[in-house]
C-alpha positions in Angstrom: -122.8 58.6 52.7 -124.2 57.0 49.8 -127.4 58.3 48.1 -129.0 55.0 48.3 -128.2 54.6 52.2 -129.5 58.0 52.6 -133.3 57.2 51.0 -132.9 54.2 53.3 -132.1 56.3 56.4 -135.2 58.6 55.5 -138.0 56.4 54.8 -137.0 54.3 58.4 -136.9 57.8 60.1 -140.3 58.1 58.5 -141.9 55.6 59.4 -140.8 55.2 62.9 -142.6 58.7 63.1 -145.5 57.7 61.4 -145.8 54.6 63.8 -145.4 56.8 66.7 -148.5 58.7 65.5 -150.3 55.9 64.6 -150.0 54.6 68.3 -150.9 57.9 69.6 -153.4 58.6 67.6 -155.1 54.6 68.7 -154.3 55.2 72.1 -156.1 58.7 71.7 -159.3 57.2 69.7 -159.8 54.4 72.4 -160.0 57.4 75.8 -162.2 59.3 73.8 -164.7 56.4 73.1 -164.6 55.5 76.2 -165.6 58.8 77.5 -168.4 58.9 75.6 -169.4 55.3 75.7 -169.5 55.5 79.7 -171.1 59.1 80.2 -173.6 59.6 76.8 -176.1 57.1 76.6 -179.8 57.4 77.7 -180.6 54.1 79.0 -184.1 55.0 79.8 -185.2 57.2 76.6 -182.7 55.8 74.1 -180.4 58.5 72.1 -177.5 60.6 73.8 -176.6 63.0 76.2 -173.8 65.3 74.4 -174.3 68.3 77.3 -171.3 67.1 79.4 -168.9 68.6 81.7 -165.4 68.1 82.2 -165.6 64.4 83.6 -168.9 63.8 81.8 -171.5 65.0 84.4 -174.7 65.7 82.2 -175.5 69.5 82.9 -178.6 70.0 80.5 -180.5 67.0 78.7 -181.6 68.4 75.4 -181.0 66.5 72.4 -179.5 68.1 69.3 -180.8 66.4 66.3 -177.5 66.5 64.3 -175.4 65.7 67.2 -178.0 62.7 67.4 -177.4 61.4 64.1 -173.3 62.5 63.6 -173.4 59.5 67.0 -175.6 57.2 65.3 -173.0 57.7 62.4 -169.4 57.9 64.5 -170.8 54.2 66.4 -171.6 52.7 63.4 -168.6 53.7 61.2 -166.3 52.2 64.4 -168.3 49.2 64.0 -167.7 48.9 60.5 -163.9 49.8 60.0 -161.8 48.9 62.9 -162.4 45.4 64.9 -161.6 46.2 68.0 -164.5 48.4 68.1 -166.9 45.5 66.9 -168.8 44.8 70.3 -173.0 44.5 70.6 -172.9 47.3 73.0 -171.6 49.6 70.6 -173.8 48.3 68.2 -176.7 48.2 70.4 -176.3 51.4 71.6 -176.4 53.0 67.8 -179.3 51.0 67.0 -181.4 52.7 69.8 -179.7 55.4 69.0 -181.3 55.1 65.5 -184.7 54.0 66.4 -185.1 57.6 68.6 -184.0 59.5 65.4 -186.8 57.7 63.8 -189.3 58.3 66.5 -188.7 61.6 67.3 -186.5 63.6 64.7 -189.1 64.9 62.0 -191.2 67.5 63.5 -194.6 66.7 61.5 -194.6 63.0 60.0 -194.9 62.3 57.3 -193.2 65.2 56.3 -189.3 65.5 56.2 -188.2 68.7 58.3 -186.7 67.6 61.3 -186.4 69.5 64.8 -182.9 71.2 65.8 -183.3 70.3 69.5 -185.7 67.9 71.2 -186.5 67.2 75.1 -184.9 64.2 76.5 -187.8 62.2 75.9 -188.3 63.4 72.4 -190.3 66.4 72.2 -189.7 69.4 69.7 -188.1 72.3 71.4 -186.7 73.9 68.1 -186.4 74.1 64.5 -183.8 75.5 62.5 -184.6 76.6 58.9 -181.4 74.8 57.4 -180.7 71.3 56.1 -178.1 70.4 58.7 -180.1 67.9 61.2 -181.7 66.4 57.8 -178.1 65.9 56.6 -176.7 63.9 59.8 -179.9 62.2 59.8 -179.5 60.6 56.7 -175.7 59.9 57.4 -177.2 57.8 60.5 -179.3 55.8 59.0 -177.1 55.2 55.8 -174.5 54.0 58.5 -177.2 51.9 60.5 -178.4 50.0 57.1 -174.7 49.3 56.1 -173.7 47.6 59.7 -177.1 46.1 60.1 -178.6 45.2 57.0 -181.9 46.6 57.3 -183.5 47.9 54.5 -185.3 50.7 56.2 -183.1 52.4 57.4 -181.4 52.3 54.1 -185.1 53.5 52.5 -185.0 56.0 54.9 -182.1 57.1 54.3 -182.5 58.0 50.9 -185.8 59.3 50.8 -184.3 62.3 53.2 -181.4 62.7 50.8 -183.9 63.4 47.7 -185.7 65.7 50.2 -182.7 67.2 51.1 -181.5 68.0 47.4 -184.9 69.1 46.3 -184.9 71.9 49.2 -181.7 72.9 48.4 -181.5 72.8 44.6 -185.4 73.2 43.8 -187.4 74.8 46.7 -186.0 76.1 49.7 -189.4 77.0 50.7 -190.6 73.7 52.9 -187.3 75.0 55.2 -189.4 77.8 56.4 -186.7 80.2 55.5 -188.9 83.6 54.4 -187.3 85.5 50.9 -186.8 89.2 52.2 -186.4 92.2 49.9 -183.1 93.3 51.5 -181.4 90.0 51.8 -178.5 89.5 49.5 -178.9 85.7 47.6 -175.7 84.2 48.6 -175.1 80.7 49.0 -172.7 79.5 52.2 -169.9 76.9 51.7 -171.5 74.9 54.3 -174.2 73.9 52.6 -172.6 71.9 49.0 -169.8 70.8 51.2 -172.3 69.1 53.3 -174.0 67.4 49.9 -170.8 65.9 48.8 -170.2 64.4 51.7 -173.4 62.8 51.5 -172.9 61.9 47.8 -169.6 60.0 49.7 -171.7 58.6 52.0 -174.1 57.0 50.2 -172.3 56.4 47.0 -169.6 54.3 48.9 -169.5 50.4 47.9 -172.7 50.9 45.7 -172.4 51.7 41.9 -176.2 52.3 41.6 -176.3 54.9 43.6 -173.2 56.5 43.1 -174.2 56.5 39.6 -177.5 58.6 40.3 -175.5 61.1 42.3 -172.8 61.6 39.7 -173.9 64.5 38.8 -174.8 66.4 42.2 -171.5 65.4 43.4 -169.9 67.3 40.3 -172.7 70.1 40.9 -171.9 70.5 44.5 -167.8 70.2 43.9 -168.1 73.2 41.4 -170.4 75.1 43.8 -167.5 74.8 46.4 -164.9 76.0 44.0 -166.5 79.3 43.3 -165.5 80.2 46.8 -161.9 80.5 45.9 -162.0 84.1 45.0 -159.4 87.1 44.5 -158.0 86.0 42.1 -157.3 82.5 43.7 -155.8 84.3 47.2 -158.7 83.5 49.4 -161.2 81.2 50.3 -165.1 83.3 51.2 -167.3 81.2 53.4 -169.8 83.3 51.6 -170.3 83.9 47.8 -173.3 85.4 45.7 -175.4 82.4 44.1 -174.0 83.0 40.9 -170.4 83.3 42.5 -169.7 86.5 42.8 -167.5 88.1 46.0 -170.6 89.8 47.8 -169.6 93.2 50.0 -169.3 93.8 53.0 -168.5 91.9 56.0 -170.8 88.7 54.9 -168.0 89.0 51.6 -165.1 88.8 53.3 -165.7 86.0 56.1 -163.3 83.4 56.4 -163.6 80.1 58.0 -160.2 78.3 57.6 -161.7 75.2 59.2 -164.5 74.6 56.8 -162.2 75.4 54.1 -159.8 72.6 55.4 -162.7 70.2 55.7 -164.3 71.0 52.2 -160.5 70.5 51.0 -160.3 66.6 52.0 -164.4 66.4 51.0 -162.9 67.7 47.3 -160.0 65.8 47.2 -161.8 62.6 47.8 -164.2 63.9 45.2 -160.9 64.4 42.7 -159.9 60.9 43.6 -162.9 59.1 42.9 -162.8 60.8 39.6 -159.2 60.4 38.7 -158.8 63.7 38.2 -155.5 65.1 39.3 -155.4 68.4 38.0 -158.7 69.2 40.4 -156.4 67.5 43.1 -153.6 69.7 42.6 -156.0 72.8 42.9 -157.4 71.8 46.1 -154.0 70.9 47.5 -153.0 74.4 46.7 -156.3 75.9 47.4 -158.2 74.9 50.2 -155.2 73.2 52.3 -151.9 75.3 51.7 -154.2 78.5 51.3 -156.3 78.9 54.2 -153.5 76.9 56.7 -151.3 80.4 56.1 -153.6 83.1 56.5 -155.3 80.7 59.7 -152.6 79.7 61.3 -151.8 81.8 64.0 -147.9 83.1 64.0 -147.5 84.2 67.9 -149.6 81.4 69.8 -150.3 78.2 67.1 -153.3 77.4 66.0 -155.9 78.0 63.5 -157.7 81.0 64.0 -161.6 80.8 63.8 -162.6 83.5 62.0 -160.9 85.7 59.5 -161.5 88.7 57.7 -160.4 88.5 54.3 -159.2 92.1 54.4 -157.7 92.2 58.0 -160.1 93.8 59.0 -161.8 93.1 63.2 -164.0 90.7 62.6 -167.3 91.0 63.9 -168.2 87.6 65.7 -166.8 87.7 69.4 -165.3 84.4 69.3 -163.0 84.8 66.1 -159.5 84.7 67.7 -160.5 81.6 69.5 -159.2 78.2 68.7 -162.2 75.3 68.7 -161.5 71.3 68.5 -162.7 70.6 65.0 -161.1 73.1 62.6 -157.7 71.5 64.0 -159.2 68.0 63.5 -160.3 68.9 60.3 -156.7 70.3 59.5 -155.4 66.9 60.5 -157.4 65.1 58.6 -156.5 67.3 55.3 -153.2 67.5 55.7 -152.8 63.7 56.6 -154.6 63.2 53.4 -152.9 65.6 51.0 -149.5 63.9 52.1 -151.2 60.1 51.5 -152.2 61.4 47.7 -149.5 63.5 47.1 -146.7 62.3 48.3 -145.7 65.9 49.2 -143.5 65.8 52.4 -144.4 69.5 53.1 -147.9 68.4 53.4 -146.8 65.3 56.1 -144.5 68.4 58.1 -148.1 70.6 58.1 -149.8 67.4 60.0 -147.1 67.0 62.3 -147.1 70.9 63.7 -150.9 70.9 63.8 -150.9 67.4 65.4 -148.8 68.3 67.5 -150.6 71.5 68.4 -153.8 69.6 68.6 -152.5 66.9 71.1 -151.0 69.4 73.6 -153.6 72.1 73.8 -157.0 70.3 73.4 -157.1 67.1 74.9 -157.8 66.1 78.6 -155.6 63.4 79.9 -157.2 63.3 83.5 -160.9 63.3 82.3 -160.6 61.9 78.5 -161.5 63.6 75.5 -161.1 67.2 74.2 -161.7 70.5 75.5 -163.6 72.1 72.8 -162.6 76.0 73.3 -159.7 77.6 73.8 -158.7 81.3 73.7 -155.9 83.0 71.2 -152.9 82.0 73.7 -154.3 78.1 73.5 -155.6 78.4 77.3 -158.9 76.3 78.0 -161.8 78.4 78.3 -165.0 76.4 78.4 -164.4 73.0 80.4 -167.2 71.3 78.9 -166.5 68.2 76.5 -169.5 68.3 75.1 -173.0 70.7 73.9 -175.2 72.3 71.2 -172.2 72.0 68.7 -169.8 69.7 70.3 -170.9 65.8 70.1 -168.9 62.5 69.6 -167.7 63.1 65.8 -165.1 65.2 65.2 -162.5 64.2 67.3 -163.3 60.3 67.2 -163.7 60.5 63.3 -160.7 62.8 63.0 -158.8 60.2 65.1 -160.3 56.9 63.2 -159.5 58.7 60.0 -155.9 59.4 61.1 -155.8 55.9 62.9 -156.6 54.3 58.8 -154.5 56.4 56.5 -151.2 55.9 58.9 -152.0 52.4 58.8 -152.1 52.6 54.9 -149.2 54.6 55.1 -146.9 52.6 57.0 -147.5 49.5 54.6 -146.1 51.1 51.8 -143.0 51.4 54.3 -142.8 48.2 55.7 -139.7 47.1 56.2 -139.6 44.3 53.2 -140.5 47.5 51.2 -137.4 49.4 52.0 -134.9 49.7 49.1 -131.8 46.9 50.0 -128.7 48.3 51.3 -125.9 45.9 51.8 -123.1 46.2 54.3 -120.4 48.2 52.6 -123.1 50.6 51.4 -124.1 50.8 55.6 -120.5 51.5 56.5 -120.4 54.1 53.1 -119.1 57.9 54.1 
């Protein structure tokens, strides 16, 4: 067989696989909208539901600020990007979705700390001392002034964002979080990660302000790389504020999900800059890296928790396998492979695809179980609570859905390299 007939006979096996994924992965995005789209929405009160049982039955009706705003987000971003999902009612439903986030979200107007969990009909229940809610709460309304033009939302938007980056680079006081004598000064992944996704966010189709967050985005990507530790062997969810390896069992936590998500956050950040020595590093570092020490060998999966020394981790749930460190992974990988080009990168998608499809999702009720055990076995039915909302799955899926469109164009068939007939009938 010729060479030439043999790059020819690759890319079509290629991308009849990527097509096949590409029609899974719309088939899978359009159940799990429609799960949430029938079972979520407060018709009465405005907002969501994300408390739902197996085939949606609402079990508790608290509202979860972030979850709140990650919907508000997830409906608008549909709107935006794909067509199909272009409908008033999606729209509609997002906008009131908005409009309770601005009623009821901040726990004492005019100032910016918003409540954790709120009653149905939008009454503080709890506040947690983090940025998280603020952070989702801005990605809502960023997202609401970009599919509806109203500048309010977009004002909103970004006065929460300067709040948000004052707390966490200036004062963390206003967050209520106390400075104790005994408490080590580390500074969790979580939190720059989170920032540079909302310097994406906000900086996306508008040079003025991607301009003025320039320099937190390059602040917040260097904040993240000071978690690669051990001499480049390990990720540390958990790092001293001047980057440091702290001790004991704080040091050595592992999250191989967030270190897959912060990977495509920094790789988009690398792109954007044209930097591809910084993309090669996060390739290496926060997708090849934490994928084989996570993965686990005897049942598939990405483990939850790791101890960077093998040692028991402490947190009950660790050897479990949850929804969105394997969305994440998809997302990464899928990612890596569309920069890259690296076919070892494509492979890693397909296994955790693969994985992902056949343990998590529901094909009675619609959408994804959110907890498994070690051996992949479904151990809370619910589809949705406190942590699990419409956004990781649906934007994991929609993600997916975009790049293996993207992907597939660059091997259409008018794209594949000629092969005449002798080379065809070439041994």
């Amino acid at each position: 067989m010729s060479g030439r007939l043999r790059v020819w006979q690759d890319m079509e096996k290629e991308r009849e696989a990527l097509q096949t994924w590409k029609q899974r992965v719309e088939q899978e995005l359009d159940r799990v909208m429609a799960f949430w789209m029938e079972h979520s929405h407060d018709q009465e009160h405005g907002g969501f539901f994300t408390c739902l049982g197996r085939d949606g039955q609402v079990y508790d009706d608290l509202k979860y600020v972030w979850l709140q705003g990650r919907q508000v987000w997830m409906y608008c971003r549909l709107y935006r990007k794909l067509e199909r999902f272009r409908s008033p009612a999606l729209l509609d439903s997002a906008k009131a979705g908005g409009e309770f986030l601005l009623r009821y979200a901040r726990v004492a107007p005019p100032g910016k700390k918003c409540a954790f969990v709120l009653t149905r009909d939008g009454r503080p229940v709890k506040v947690q001392r983090t940025v998280f809610s603020e952070c989702f709460y801005t990605m809502a309304m960023n997202e609401l002034w970009r599919v509806t033009g109203e500048a309010r939302y977009q004002k909103e938007a970004v006065e929460m964002m300067d709040q948000i980056v004052y707390w966490v680079r200036e004062d963390p006081l206003g967050l209520g979080r106390p400075r104790l004598p005994g408490a080590p000064a580390s500074e969790s992944m979580a939190v720059p990660m989170m920032l540079l996704n909302l310097v994406d966010q906000l900086g996306e189709a508008d040079e003025e302000l991607a301009g003025n967050y320039a320099e937190l985005g390059d602040w917040c990507a260097r904040r993240i790389l000071q978690h690669v530790q051990r001499d480049g062997q390990a990720v540390l969810e958990n790092v001293s504020e001047d980057g440091e390896e702290l001790s004991g069992c704080l040091g050595r936590h592992q999250n191989p999900g967030h270190a897959l998500e912060a990977g495509w956050f920094l790789l988009r950040h690398a792109i954007r800059k044209g930097d591809p020595k910084l993309r090669a590093h996060v390739i290496s570092k926060f997708l090849l890296l934490p994928f084989r020490s996570g993965w686990d060998p005897d049942h598939g999966g990405l483990f939850y928790f790791q101890d960077a020394d093998g040692l028991c981790p402490t947190q009950l749930e660790w050897a479990m396998k949850l929804w969105w460190p394997h969305s994440e992974a998809m997302i990464a990988f899928l990612m890596g492979y569309s920069d890259s080009g690296d076919p070892a990168l494509l492979r890693l998608f397909y296994q955790v695809a693969e994985y992902t499809f056949r343990q998590f999702r529901d094909p009675e009720y619609g959408e994804w179980f959110g907890y498994l055990n070690q051996e992949g076995k479904v151990a809370l039915t619910i589809k949705g609570g406190p942590f699990k909302g419409c956004f990781h799955v649906p934007r994991c899926l929609a993600m997916c859905e975009e790049m293996l469109g993207a992907l597939l164009s660059r091997l259409a068939p008018g794209s594949l390299p000629a092969v005449s007939p002798a080379q065809q009938g070439a041994k």
